[in-house]
N, C-alpha and C positions, 0 to 999 in steps of 0.2 A: 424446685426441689432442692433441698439442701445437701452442699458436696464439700470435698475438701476445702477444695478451691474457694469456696463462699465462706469458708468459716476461717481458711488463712486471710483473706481479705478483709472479714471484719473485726481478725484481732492484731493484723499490721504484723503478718511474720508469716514465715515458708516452712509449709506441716513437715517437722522430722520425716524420714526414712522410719524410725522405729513405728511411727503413729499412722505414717501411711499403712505399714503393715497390719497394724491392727485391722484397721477400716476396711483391708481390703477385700474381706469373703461379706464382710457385717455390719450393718450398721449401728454401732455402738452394743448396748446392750438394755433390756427394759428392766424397769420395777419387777424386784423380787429373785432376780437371779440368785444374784451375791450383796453382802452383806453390802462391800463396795463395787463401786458397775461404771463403766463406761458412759460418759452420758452419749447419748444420738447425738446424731448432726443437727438434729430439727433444736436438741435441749441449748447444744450451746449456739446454736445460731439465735435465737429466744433469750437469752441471756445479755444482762447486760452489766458487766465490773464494774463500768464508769461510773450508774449510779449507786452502788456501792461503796466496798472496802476499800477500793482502789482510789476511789477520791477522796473519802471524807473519813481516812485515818494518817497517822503518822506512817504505821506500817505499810498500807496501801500504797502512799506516796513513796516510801522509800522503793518499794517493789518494782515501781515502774521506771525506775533508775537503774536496773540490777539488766533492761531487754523485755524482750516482751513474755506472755505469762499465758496460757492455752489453759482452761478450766474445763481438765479431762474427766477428772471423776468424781463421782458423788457419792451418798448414803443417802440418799431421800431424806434424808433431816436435815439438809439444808447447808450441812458440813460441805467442803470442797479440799481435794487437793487438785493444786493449779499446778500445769508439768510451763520449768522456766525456757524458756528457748532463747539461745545466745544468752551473752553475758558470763559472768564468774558462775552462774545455780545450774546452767546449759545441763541441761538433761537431768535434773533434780525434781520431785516433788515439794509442794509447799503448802503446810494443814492451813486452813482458810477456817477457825471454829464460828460457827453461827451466831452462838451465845456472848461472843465476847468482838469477835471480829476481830483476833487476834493473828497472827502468822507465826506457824512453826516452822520455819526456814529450812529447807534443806532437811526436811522432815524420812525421806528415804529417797534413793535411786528410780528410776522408771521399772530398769530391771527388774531389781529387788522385788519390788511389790508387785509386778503380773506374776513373777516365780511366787510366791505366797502373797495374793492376795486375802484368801479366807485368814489366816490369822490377824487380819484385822481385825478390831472393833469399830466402834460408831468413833470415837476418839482418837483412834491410832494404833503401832502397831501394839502387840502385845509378844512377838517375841523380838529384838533387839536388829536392828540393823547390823550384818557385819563387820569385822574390825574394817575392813576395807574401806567399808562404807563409812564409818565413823571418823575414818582420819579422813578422807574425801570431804566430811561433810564441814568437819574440824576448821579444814584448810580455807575452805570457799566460806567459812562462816568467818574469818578471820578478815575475809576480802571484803566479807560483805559490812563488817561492822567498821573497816577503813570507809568505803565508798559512803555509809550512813554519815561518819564522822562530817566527812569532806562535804561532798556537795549537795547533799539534801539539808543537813543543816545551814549549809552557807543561804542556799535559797529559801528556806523556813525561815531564817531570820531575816534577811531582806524583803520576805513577805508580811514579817509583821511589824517590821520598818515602817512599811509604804501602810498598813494597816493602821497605826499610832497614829500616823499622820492627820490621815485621813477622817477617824472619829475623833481626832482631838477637839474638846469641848470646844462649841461656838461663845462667842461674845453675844448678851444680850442686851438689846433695847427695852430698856423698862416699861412697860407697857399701865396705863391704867386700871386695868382688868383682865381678864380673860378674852384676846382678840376672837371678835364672831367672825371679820372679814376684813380680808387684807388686800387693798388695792395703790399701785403704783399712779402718781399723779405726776407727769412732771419728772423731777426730777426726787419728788417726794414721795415718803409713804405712807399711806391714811389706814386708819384700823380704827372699825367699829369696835365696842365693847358689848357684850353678852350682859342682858338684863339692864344695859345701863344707857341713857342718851348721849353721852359722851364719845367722843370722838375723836382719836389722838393724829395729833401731822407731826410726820418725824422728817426733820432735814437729812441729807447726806450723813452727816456726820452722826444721825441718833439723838438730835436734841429734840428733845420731845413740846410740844403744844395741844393742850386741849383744850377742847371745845365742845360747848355746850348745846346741843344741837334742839330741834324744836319738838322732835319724839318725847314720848311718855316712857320710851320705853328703846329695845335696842335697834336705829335706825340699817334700812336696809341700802347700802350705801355703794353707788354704781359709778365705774368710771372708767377710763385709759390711759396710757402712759401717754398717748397725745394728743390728748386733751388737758388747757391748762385747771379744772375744778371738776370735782367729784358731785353728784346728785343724791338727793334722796327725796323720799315723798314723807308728808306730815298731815292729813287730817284734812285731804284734796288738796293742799299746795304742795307744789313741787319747789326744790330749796335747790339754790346752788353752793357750794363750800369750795372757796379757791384753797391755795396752799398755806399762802397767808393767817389763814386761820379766820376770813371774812365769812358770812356769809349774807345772800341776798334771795330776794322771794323773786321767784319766774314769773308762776303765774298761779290762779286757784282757779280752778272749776270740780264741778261737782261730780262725784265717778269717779277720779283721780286715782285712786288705790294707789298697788305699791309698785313702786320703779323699781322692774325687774331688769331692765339693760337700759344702755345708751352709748351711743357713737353718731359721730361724724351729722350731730343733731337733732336727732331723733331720740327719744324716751319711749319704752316700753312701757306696760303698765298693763297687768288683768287686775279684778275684782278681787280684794280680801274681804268680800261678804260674804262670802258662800263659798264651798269649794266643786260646787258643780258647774260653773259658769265655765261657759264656752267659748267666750268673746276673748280678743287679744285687742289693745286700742296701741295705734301709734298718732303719739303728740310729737308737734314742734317745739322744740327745748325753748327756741326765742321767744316766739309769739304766743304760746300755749295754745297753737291750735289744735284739733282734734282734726289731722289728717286722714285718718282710716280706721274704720271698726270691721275686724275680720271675722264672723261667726266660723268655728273651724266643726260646731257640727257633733263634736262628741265631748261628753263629761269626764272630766278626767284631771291630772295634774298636766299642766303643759312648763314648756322652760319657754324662753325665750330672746334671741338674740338678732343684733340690728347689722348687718356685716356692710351696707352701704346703704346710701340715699333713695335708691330704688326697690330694696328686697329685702327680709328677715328670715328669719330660722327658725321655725317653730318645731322641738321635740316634741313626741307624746310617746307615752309607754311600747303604744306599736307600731310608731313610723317618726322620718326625721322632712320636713318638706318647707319649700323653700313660695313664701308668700309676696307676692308686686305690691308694694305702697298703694301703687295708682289704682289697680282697680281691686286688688283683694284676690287673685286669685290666685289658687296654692297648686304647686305641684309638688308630689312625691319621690324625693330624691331616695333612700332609702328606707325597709323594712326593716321592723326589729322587733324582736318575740316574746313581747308584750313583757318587758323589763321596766323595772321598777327604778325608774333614775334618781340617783343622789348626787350629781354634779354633771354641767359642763363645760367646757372650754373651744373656743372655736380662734379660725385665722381667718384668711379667705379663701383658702382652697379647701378646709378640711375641718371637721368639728369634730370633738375627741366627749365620749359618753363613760359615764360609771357608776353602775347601779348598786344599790342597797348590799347588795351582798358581794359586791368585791368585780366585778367582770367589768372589764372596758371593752370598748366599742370607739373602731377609729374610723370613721366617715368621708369619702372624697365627695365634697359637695360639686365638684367641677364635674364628674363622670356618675356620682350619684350611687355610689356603691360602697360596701362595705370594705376596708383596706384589710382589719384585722380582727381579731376576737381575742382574750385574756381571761378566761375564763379565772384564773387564779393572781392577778393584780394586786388584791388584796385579801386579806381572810375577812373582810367584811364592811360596813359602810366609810367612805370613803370622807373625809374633812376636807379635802383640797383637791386641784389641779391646774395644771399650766400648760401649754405647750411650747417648745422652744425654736427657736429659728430653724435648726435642720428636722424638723420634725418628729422629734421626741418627745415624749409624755411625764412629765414631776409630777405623783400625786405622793398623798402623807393620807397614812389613818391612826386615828387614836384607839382602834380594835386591837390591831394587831403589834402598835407601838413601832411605825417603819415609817420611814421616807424612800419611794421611789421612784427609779426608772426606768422606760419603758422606752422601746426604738418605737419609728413610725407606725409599723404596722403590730404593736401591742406587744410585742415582746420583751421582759423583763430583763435589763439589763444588768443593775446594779439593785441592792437593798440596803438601806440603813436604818439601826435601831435609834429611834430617837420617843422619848416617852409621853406620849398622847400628845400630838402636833394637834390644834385645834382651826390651823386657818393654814393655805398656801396663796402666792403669786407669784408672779415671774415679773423681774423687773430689766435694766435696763444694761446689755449681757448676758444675757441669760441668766442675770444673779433672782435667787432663789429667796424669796424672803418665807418664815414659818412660824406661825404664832405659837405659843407651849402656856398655858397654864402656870402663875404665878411667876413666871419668869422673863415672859414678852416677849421679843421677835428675836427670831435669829435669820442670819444670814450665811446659805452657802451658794459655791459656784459648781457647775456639772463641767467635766472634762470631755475631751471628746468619746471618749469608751464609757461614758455615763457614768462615771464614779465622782460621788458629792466629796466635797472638802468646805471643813467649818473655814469661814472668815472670821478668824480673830484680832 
């Protein structure tokens, strides 16, 4: 049940002596009394400033500089005056309008207004606060526009200091095309091109190399940072592409499709004949053998990934489960509610999921459970992801026009506007490479509190 004491608690201040008074035959008062009313204990413990006025205005910000701020009373239109506790306003009202989310400072006395509350309107009062009251309010309004002067703007501008910084435009690497996929080789960076076989290696420094690769079309191109050459499959041969800019044929056999992972030697690969096929095949990268064909049993889109020489990770829409090379048989690490996946990324303790419409999904593949949910990640399909060494999650959408980040278990830490990112990966540092349309790759680095900064 909701009491004083729960409602000084969650606004970080010690309920007046006047305010105890009120409370103490009543609990507040309901819809319909008076024009303006008391809210219950239940209304303002339900209430909450922080996602409001209080955060996301000048005014707001400055208020909570002033002590803390109790949201006594209402008009059921949504209007507030907030009673100020401590500080220069200490026992003042303050009009909070709906409409504009503006603050009338020092709007009237507590007194004041229980002595006549009914000649309020929805807006305010309508007969004049006393002289008293006026040079009271005068006084403290005088205080308050020192303390505005000083140190909310000091901190507003040191915020948008560290703000400038921060989005200052990245440097980019000329890119070919429109990057479809960006992966770290080495100590280089390889990006496929959209609609096109080309394939660019960028050195350290951004000097670009392309390369003409054996597709018709835009190659789907697999690899890791430790690993020295990137893979891709052509027409049943599988192709190797060092940094160099070489490339050489593995091997060809029939069924080959498209190289969806590869690690530590092994090539993934389902059927792009059909999109109801079942089967997942792992080859050996050397020999091109055909180590295992795993029927998984249902039609559907699967993902797939190789995390060592003995076992892979096959996603499907309603489960995440973890397959043995040697003899094909799968167990079910995690349940998922039949999500529609548009990317994902894995280590070896943990695969990080995100589906078509925005929601991530963070996975312990060691204990086989769900870490986190994000339901709001992204406003919508997703172009990238990475994971980083302490377990935080990089993704970018070109829907919603952001680069983000996410802690371990899915929670949003940081956003950055950046305009339609079309490819992400994580490279070597955590540095962040992101492909953009007509402009090529950019690069930033994540801090430890998740906040990106351009590398120019």
């Amino acid at each position: 049940m909701a009491s004083l004491a729960a409602v000084g608690k969650k606004y970080k201040l010690d309920i007046p002596p006047q305010v105890a008074a009120l409370y103490a035959k009543r609990d507040g008062e309901r819809a319909g009394e008076f024009t303006w009313r008391l809210h219950t204990l239940a209304e303002m413990m339900n209430l909450d400033l922080d996602d409001g006025w209080l955060n996301h205005s000048d005014d707001g910000a400055f208020v909570k500089t002033l002590g803390g701020v109790l949201p006594l009373i209402t008009n059921d239109s949504s209007d507030l005056l907030v009673l100020h506790v401590g500080g220069p306003l200490d026992g003042y009202l303050s009009l909070v309008a709906h409409d504009t989310s503006d603050i009338d400072l020092a709007h009237a006395n507590l007194d004041a207004f229980l002595a006549d509350r009914n000649s309020f309107d929805t807006m305010g009062p309508q007969t004049k606060p006393t002289a008293a009251d006026l040079k009271a309010a005068s006084a403290l309004q005088a205080k308050a526009v020192e303390l505005r002067r000083g140190e909310v703007y000091a901190e507003r501008n040191a915020r948008l200091l560290r703000r400038e910084a921060q989005i200052q435009e990245p440097q980019y690497w000329a890119a070919s095309g429109l990057p479809h996929r960006l992966l770290v080789v080495g100590e280089h960076l390889i990006a496929s091109i959209v609609d096109d076989p080309v394939v660019d290696v960028f050195d350290k420094s951004g000097k670009r190399q392309s390369v003409q690769s054996k597709n018709s079309g835009t190659p789907y191109i697999v690899g890791s940072a430790d690993q020295p050459a990137a893979y891709y499959a052509a027409e049943d041969t599988a192709w190797r592409l060092t940094t160099d800019g070489k490339q050489s044929r593995l091997f060809t056999r029939e069924g080959l499709g498209e190289i969806v992972s590869s690690i530590t030697g092994h090539l993934l690969t389902c059927s792009t004949e059909s999109s109801d096929t079942t089967e997942v095949r792992i080859w050996d990268s050397a020999s091109g053998e055909l180590v295992q064909r795993v029927d998984l049993g249902v039609e559907g889109l699967y993902f797939f990934l190789a995390l060592d020489r003995a076992s892979v990770v096959v996603v499907s829409a309603s489960d995440v489960r973890r397959v043995l090379v040697a003899d094909g048989k799968s167990t079910t690490l995690a349940s998922l509610d039949d999500i529609c996946i548009a990317r994902i990324s894995a280590t070896h303790d943990r695969i990080c999921l995100i589906s078509e419409t925005g929601t991530l999904h963070v996975v312990d593949l060691k204990k086989g459970k769900v870490l986190g949910n994000n339901p709001e990640a992204h406003d919508g399909s997703p172009a990238g992801m990475a994971i980083l060494d302490n377990g935080s999650v990089v993704t970018c959408s070109s829907i919603d026009n952001s680069i983000r980040v996410h802690d371990p278990r899915a929670k949003t830490l940081s956003r950055r506007i950046a305009e339609r990112p079309a490819a992400l990966c994580r490279g070597e540092n955590n540095r962040i490479y992101v492909g953009f349309p007509y402009r090529g790759v950019a690069r930033y680095d994540v801090d430890s509190s998740g906040v990106l900064s351009s590398v120019v």
